[in-house]
Backbone as CSV, one residue per row, in Angstrom:
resi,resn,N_x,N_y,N_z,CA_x,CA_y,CA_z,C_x,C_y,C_z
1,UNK,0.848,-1.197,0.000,0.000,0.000,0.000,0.881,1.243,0.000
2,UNK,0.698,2.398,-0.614,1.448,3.428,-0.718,0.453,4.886,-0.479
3,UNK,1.011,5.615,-0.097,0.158,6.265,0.384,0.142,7.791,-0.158
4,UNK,-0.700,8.298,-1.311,-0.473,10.130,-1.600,-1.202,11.031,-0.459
5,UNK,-1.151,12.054,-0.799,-1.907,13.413,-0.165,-2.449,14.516,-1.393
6,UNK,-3.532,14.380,-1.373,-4.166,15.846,-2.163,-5.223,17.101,-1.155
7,UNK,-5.202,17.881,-2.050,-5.507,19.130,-1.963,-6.295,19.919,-2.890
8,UNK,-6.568,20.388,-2.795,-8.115,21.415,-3.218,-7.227,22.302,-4.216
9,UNK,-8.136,22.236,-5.743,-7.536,23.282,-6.688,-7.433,24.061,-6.698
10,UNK,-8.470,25.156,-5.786,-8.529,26.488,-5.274,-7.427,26.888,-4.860
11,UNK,-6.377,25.913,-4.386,-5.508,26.814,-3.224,-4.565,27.521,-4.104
12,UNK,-4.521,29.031,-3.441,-2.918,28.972,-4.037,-1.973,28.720,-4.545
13,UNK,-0.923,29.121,-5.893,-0.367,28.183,-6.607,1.087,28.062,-5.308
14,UNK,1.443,29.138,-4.894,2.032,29.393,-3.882,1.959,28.094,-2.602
15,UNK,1.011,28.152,-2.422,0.963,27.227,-0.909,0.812,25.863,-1.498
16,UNK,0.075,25.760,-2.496,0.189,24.822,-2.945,1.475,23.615,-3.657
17,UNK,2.107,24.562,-3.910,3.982,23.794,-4.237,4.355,23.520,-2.597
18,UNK,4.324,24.833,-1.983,4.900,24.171,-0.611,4.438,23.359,-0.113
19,UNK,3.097,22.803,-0.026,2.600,21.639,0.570,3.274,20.540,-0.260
20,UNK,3.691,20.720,-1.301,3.699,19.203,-2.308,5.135,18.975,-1.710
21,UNK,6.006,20.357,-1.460,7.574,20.176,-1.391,7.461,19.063,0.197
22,UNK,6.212,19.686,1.232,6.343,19.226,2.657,6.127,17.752,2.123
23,UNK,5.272,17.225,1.237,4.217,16.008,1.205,5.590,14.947,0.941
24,UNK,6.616,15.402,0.099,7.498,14.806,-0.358,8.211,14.235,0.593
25,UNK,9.067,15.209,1.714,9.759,15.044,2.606,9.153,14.007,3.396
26,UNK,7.751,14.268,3.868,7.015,13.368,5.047,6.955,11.929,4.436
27,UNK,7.877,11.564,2.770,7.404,10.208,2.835,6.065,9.766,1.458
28,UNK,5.027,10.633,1.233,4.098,10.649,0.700,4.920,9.632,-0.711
29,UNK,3.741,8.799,-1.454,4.585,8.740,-2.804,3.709,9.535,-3.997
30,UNK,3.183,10.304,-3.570,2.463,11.146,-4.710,1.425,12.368,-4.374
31,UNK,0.810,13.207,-5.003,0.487,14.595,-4.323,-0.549,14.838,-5.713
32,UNK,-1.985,15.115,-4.846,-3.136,14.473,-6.161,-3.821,16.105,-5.784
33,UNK,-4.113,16.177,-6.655,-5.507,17.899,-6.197,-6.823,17.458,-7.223
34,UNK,-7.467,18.126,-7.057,-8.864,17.672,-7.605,-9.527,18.279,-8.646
35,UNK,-10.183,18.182,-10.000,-10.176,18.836,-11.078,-10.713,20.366,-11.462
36,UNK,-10.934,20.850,-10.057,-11.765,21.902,-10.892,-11.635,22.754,-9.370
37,UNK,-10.903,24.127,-9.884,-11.012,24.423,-11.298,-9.916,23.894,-12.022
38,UNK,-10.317,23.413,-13.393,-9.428,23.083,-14.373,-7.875,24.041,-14.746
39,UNK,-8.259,25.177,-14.345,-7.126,25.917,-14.679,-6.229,25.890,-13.502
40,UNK,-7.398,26.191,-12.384,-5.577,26.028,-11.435,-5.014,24.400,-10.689
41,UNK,-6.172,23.432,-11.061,-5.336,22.277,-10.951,-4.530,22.125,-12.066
42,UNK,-4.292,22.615,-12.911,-3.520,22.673,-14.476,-2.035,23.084,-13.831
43,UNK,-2.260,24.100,-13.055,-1.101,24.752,-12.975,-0.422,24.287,-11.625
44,UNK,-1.387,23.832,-10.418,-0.753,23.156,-9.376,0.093,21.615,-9.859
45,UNK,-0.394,21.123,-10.485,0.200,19.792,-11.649,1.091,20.020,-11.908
46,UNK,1.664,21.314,-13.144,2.467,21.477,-13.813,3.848,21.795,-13.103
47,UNK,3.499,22.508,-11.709,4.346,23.171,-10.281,4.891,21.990,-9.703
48,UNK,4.284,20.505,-9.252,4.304,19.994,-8.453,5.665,19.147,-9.196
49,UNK,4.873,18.397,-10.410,5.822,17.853,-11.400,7.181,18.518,-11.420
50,UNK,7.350,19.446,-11.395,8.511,20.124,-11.739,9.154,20.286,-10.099
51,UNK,8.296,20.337,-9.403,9.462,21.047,-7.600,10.064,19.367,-7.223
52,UNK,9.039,18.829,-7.682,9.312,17.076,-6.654,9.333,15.846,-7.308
53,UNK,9.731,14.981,-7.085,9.786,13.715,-7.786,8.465,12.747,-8.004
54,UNK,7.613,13.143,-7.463,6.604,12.358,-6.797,5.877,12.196,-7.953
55,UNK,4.819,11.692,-7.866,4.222,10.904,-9.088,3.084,12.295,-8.678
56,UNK,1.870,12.439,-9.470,1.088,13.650,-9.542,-0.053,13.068,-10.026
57,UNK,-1.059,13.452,-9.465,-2.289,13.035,-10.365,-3.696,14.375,-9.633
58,UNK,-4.748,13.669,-10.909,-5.612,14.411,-10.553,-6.973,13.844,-10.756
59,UNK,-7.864,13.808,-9.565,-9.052,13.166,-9.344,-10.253,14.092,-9.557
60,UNK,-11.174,14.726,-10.341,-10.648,14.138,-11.580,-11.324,15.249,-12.263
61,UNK,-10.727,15.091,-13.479,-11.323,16.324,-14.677,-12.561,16.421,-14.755
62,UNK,-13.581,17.076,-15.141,-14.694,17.064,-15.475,-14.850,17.359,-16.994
63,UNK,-15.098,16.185,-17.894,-15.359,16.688,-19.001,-16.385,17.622,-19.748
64,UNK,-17.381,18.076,-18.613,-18.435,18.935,-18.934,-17.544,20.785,-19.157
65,UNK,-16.226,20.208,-18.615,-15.616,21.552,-18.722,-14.419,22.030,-19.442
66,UNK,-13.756,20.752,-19.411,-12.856,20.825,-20.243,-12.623,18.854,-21.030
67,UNK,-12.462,19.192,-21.962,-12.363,17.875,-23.079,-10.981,17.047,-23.106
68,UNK,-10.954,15.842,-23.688,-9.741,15.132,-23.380,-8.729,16.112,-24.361
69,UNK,-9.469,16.029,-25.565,-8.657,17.078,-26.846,-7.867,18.311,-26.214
70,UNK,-8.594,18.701,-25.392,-7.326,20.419,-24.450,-6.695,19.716,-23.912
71,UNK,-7.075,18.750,-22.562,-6.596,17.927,-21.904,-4.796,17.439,-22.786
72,UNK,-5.141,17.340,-23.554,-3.819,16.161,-24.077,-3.271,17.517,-24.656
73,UNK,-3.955,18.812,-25.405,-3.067,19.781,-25.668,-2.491,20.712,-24.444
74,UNK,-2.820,20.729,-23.493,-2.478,21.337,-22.286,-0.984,20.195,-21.786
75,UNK,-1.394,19.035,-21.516,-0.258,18.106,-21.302,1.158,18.058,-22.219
76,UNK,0.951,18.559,-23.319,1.573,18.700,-24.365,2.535,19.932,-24.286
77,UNK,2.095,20.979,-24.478,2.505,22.492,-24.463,2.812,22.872,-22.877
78,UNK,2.249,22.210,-22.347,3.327,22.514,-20.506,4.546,21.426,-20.941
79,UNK,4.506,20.815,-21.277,5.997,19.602,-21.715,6.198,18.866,-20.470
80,UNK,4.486,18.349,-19.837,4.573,18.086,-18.329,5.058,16.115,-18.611
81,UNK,6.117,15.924,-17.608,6.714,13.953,-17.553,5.573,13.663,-17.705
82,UNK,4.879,12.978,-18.899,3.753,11.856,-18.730,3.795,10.661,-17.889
83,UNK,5.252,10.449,-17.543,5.712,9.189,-16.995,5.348,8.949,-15.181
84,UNK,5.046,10.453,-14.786,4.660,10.410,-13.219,2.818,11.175,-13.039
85,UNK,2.417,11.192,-14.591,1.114,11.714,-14.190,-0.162,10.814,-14.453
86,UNK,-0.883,10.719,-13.344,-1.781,9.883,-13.460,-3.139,11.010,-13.858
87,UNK,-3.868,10.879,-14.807,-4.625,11.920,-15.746,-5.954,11.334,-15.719
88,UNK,-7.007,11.968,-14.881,-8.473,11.774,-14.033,-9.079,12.123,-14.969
89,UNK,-10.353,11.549,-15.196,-11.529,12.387,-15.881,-12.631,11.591,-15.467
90,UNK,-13.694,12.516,-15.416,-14.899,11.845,-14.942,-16.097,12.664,-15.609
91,UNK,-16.848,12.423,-15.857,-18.369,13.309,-16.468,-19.677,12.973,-15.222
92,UNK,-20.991,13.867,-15.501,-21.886,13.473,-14.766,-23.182,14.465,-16.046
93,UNK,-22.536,14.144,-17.671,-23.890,14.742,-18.262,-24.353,13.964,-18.368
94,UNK,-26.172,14.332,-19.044,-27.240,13.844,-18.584,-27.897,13.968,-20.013
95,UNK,-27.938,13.046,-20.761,-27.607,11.838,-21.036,-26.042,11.791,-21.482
96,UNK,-25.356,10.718,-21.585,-24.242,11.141,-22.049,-22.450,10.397,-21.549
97,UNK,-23.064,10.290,-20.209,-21.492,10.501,-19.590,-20.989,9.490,-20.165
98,UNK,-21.689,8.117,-19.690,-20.788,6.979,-20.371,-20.088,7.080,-21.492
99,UNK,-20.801,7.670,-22.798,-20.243,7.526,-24.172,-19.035,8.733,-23.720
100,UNK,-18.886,9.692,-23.441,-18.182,11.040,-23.322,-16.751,10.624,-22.462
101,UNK,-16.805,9.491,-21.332,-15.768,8.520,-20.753,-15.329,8.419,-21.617
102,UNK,-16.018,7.576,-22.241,-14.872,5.866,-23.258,-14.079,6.848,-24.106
103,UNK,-14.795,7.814,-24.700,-14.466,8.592,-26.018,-12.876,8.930,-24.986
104,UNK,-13.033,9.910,-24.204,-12.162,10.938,-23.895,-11.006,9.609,-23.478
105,UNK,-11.324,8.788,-22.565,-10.267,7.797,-22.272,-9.207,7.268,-23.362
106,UNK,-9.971,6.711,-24.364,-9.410,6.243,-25.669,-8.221,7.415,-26.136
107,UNK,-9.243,8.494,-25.942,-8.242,9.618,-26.700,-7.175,10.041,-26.136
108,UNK,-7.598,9.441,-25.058,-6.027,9.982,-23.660,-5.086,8.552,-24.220
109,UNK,-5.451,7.891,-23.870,-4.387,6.592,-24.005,-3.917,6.692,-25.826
110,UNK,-4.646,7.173,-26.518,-3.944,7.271,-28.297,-2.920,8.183,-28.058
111,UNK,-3.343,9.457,-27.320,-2.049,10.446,-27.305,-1.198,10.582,-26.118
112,UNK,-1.374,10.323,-25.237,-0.249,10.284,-24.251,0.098,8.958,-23.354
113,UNK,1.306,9.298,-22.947,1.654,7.847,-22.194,1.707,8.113,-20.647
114,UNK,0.631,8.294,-20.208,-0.384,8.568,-18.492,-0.712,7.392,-17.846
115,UNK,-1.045,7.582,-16.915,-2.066,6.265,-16.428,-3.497,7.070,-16.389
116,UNK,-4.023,6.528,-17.231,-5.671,7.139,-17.422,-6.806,6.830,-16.524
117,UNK,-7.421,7.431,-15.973,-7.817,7.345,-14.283,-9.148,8.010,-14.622
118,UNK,-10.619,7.299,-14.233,-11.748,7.642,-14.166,-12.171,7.332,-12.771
119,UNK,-13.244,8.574,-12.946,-14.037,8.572,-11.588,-15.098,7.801,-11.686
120,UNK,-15.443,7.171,-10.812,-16.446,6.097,-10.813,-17.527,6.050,-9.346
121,UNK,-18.603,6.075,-9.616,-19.777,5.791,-8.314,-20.789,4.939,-8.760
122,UNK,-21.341,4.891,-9.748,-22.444,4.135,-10.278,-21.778,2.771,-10.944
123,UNK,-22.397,1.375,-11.000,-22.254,0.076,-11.652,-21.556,0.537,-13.231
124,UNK,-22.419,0.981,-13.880,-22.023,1.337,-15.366,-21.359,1.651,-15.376
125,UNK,-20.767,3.124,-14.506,-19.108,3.893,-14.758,-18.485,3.083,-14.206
126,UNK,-18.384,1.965,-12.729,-17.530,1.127,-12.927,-17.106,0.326,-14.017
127,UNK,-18.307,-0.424,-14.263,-17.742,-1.644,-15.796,-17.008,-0.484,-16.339
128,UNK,-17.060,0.491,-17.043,-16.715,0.927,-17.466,-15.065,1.996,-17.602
129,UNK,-15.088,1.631,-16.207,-13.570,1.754,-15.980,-12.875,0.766,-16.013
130,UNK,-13.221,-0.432,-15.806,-12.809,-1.512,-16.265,-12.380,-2.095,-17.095
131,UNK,-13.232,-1.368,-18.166,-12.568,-1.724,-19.469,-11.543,-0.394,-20.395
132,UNK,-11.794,0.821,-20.060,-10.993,1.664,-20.503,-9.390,2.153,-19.409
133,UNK,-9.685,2.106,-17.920,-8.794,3.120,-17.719,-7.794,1.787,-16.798
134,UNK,-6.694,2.974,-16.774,-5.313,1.647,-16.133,-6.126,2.038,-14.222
135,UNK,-7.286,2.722,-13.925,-7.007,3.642,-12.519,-8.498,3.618,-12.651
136,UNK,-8.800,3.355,-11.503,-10.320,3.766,-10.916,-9.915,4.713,-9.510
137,UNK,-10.800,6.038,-9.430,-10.695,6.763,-8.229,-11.990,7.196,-7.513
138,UNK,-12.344,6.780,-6.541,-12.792,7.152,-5.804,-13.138,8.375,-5.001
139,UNK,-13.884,9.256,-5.482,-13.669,10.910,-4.810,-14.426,11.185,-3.825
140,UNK,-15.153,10.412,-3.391,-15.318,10.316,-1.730,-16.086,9.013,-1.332
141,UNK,-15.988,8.776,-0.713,-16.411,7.027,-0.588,-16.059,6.254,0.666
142,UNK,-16.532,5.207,1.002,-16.133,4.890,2.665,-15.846,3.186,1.745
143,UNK,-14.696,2.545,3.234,-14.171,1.256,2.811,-15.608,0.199,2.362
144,UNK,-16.467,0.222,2.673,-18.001,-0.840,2.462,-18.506,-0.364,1.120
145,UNK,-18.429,0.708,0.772,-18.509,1.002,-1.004,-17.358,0.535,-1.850
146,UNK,-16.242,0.740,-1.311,-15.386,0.346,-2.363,-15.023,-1.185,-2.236
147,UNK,-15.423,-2.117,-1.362,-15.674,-3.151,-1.387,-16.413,-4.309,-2.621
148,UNK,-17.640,-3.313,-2.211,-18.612,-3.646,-3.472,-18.587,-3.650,-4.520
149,UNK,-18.069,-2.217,-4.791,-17.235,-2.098,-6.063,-16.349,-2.725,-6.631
150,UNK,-15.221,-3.348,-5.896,-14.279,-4.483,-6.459,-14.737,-5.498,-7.042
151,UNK,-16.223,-6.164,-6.793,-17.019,-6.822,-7.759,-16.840,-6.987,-8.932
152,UNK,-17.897,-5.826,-9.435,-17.842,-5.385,-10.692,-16.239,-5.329,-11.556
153,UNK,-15.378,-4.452,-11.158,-14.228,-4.271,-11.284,-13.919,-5.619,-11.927
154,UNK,-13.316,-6.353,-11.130,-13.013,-7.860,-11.277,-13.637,-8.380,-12.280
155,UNK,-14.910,-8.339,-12.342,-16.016,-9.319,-13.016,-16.050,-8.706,-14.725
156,UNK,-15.923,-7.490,-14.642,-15.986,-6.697,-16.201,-14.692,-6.993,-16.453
157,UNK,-13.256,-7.054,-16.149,-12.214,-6.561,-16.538,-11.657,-8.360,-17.063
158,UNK,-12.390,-8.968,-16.119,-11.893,-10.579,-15.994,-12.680,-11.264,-17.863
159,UNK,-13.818,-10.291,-17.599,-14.723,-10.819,-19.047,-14.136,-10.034,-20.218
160,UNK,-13.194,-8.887,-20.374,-12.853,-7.979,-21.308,-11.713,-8.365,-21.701
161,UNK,-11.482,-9.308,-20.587,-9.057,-9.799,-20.895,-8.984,-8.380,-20.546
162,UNK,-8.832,-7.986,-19.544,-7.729,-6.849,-18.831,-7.569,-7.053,-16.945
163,UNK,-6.454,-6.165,-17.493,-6.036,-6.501,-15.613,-6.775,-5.580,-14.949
164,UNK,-7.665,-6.109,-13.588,-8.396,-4.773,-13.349,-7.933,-3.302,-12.452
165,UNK,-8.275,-2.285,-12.698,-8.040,-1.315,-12.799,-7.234,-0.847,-11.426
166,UNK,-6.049,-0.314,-10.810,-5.996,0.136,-10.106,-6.855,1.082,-9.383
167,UNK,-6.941,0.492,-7.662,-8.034,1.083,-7.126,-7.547,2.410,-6.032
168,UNK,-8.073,3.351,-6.225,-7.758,4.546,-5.562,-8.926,5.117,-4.684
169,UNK,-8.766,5.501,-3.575,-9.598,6.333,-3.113,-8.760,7.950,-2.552
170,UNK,-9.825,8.365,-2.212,-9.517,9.758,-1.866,-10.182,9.452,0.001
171,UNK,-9.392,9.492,0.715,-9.643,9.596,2.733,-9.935,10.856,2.855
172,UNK,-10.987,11.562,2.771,-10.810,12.351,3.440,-10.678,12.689,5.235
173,UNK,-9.928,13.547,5.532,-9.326,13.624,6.587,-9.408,15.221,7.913
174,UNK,-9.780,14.714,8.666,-9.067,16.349,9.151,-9.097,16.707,10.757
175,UNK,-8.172,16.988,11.250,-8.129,17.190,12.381,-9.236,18.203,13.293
176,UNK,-9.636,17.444,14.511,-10.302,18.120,15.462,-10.024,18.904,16.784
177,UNK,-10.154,19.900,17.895,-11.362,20.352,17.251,-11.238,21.411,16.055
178,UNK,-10.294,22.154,15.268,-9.819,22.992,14.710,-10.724,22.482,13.249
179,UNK,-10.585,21.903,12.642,-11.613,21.834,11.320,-13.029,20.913,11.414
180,UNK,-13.505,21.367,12.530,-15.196,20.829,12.628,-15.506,21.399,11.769
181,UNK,-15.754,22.934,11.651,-16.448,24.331,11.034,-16.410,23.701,9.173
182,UNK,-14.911,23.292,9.048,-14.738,23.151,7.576,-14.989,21.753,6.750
183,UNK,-15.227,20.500,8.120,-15.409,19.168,7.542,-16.870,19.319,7.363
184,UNK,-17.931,20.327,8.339,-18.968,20.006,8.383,-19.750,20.591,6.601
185,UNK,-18.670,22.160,6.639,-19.472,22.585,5.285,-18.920,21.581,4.008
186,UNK,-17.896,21.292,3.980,-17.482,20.024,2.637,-18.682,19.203,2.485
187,UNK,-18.656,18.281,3.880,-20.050,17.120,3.903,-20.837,17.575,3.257
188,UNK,-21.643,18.721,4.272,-22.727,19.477,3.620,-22.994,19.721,1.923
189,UNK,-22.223,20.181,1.430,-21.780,20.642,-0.295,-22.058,19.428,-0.937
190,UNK,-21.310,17.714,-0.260,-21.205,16.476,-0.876,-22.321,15.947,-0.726
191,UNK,-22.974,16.151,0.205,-24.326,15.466,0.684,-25.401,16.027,0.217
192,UNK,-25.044,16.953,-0.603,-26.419,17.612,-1.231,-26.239,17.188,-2.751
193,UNK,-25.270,16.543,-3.170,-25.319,16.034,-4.607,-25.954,14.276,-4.884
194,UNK,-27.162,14.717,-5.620,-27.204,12.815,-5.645,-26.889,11.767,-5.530
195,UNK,-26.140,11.628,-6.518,-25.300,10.310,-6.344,-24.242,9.944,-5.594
196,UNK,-23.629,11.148,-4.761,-23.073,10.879,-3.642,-23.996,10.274,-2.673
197,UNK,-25.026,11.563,-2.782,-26.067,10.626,-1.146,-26.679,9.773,-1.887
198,UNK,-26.677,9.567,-2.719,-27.260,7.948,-2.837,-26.400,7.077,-2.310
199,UNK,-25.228,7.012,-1.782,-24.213,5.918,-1.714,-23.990,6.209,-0.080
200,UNK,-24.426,7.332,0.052,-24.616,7.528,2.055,-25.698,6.908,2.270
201,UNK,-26.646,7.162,1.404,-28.214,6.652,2.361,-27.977,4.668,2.234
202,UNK,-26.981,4.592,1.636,-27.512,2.994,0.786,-26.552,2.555,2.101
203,UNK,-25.847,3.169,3.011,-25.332,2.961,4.297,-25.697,3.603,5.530
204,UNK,-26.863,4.150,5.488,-27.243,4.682,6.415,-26.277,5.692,7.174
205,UNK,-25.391,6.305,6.413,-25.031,7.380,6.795,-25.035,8.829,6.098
206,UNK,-24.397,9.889,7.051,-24.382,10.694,6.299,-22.695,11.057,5.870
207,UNK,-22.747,12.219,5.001,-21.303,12.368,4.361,-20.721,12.548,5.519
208,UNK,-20.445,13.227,6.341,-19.279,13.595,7.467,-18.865,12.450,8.553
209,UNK,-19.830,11.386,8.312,-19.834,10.254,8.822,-18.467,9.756,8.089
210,UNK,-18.394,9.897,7.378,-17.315,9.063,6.334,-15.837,9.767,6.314
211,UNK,-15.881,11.027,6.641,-14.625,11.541,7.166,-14.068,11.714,8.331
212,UNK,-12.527,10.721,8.211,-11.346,10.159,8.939,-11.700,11.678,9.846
213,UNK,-11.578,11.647,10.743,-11.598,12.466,12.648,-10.505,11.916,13.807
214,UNK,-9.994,12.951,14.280,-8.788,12.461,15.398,-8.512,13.670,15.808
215,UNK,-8.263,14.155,17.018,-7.177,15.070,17.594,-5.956,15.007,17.515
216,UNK,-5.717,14.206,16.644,-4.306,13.849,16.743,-3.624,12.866,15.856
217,UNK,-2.309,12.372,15.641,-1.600,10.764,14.561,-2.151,9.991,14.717
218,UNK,-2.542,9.746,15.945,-3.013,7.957,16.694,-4.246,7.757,15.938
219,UNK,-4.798,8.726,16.209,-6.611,8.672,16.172,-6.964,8.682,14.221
220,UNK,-6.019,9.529,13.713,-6.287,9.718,12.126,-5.642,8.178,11.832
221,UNK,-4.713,7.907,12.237,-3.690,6.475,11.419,-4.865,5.673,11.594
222,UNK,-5.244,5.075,12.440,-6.363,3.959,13.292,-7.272,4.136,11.978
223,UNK,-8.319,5.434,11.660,-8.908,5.773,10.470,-8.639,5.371,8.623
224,UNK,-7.780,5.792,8.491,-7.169,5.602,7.785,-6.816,4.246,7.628
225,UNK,-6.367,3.521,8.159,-5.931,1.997,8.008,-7.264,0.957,7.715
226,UNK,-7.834,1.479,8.337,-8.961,0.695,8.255,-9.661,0.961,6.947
227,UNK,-9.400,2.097,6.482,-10.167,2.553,5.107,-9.175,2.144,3.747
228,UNK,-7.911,1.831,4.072,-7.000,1.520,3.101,-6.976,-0.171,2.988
229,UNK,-7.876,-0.970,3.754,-7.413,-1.846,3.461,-8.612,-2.594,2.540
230,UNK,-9.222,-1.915,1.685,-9.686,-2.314,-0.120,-8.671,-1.157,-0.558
231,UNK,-8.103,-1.098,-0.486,-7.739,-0.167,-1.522,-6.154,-0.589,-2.302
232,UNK,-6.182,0.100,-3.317,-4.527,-0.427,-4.028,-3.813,0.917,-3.155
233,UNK,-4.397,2.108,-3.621,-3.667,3.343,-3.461,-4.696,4.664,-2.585
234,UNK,-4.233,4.645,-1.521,-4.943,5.731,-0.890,-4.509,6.922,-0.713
235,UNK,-5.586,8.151,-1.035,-4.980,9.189,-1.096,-5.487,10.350,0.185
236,UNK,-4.524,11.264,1.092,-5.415,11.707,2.287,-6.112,12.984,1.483
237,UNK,-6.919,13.017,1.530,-7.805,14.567,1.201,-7.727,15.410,2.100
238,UNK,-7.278,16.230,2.041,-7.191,17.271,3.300,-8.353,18.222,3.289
239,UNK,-8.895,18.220,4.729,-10.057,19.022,5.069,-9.017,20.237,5.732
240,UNK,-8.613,20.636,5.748,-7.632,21.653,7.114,-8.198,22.862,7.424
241,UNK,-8.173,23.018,9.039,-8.959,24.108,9.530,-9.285,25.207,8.164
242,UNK,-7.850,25.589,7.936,-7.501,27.354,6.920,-6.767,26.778,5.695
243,UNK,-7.165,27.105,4.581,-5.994,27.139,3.372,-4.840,27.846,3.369
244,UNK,-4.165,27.062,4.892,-2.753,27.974,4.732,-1.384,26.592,4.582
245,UNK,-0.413,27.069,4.287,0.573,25.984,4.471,0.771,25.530,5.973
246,UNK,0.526,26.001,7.195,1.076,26.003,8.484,-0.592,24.701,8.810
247,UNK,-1.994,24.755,7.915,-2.814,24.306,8.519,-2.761,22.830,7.736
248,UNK,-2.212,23.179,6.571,-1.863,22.036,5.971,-1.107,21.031,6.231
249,UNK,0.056,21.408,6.480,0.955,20.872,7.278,1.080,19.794,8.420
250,UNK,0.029,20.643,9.478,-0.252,19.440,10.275,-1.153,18.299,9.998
251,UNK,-2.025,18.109,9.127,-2.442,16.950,8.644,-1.211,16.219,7.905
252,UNK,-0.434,16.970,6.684,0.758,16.371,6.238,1.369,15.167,7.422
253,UNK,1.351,15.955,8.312,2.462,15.483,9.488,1.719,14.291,10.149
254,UNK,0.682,14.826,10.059,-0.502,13.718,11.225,-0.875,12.512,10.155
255,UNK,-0.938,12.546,9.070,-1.423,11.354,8.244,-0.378,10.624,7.664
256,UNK,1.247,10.919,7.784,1.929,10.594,6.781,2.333,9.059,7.398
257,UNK,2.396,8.600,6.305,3.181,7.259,6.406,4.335,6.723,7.043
């Protein structure tokens, strides 16, 4: 099991390198931010790749906003290592997404040499990562969903002749009492989108239920372990009190491997 850390595209391009430079030191083997906005996870990517060795990815694009076609010309014209970037995309149009996946996936794997990584919550977008991407990710999810999910996974990839997909989740994480205020509004935001709470109610919980809580290493590791063990590759999501490097940091410190 290996363990990344991501971060919110919003932040700062500024604080954002320094967290990736801290993520490095603490051990991390990779430093993931989340697609949107498209432009400044573009540019936290392009920063990170270049300050640190670490492998980079991003959970995940939204093709309702930007297309695999920029996608692969953006990857291109930054002259970013394809060799350490793992390259997310996920859709949620209506009708649509499935075909708008396969398409954009295909087109990622014709032009670049990535590990091509879809977001997945529903049966269909699983099979369906199954058969297109080297990476399935998880963008918020508790260990008893992604369980289930390995099913499918297995069962499509085993019937297609492919190896099935590397499995990723995103932990989210965050220390107490200092980011109650900020785990509660995230939940809130996640729990008001469908098909997320469809996958809370189908466990009788709610979203904040599902995010890792501790005062402290002991209490987050204990969390965390228990949620990494379906997983190939877990990544910590940081909830942190403030979008500063000093608030970041201590989760860095408190979750690292």
């Amino acid at each position: 099991m290996t363990r990344g850390f991501g971060i919110d595209a919003s932040l700062p391009l500024d604080v954002a390198l320094e967290v990736a430079t801290l993520v490095e030191r603490a051990g991390y083997g990779s430093f993931w931010v989340n697609g949107s906005p498209h432009d400044g996870a573009l540019n936290i990517v392009e920063g990170a790749l270049r300050r640190t060795e670490l492998d980079v990815g991003v959970g995940v694009f939204p093709l309702t906003k930007i297309s695999a076609e920029e996608l692969v010309g953006e990857v291109r014209g930054r002259d970013l290592p394809q060799n350490r970037l793992w390259l997310g995309i996920g859709s949620n149009r209506k009708p649509g997404a499935l075909d708008e996946v396969r398409r954009a996936a295909h087109t990622i794997r014709e032009e670049l040499d990535v590990v091509v990584t879809t977001g997945a919550v529903g049966p269909k977008m699983l099979a369906l990562a199954a058969e297109v991407a080297d990476a399935v990710i998880f963008t918020w999810s508790l260990a008893a969903e992604v369980e289930g999910a390995r099913g499918i996974l297995n069962e499509t990839a085993h019937d297609v002749g492919r190896e099935t997909p590397i499995v990723v989740s995103f932990i989210r994480c965050g220390l107490l009492p200092q980011a109650a205020d900020a785990i509660a509004e995230r939940a809130t935001a996640y729990g008001a989108i469908p098909h997320y709470r469809n996958v809370f109610d189908r466990h009788g919980l709610r979203a904040s239920d599902t995010v890792v809580t501790g005062t402290d290493r002991a209490e987050l590791l204990d969390g965390i372990e228990f949620e990494e063990t379906v997983l190939d590759l877990s990544v910590i999501r940081a909830i942190p009190a403030e979008n500063t490097v000093a608030s970041l940091a201590e989760l860095v410190t408190a979750c690292a491997p």
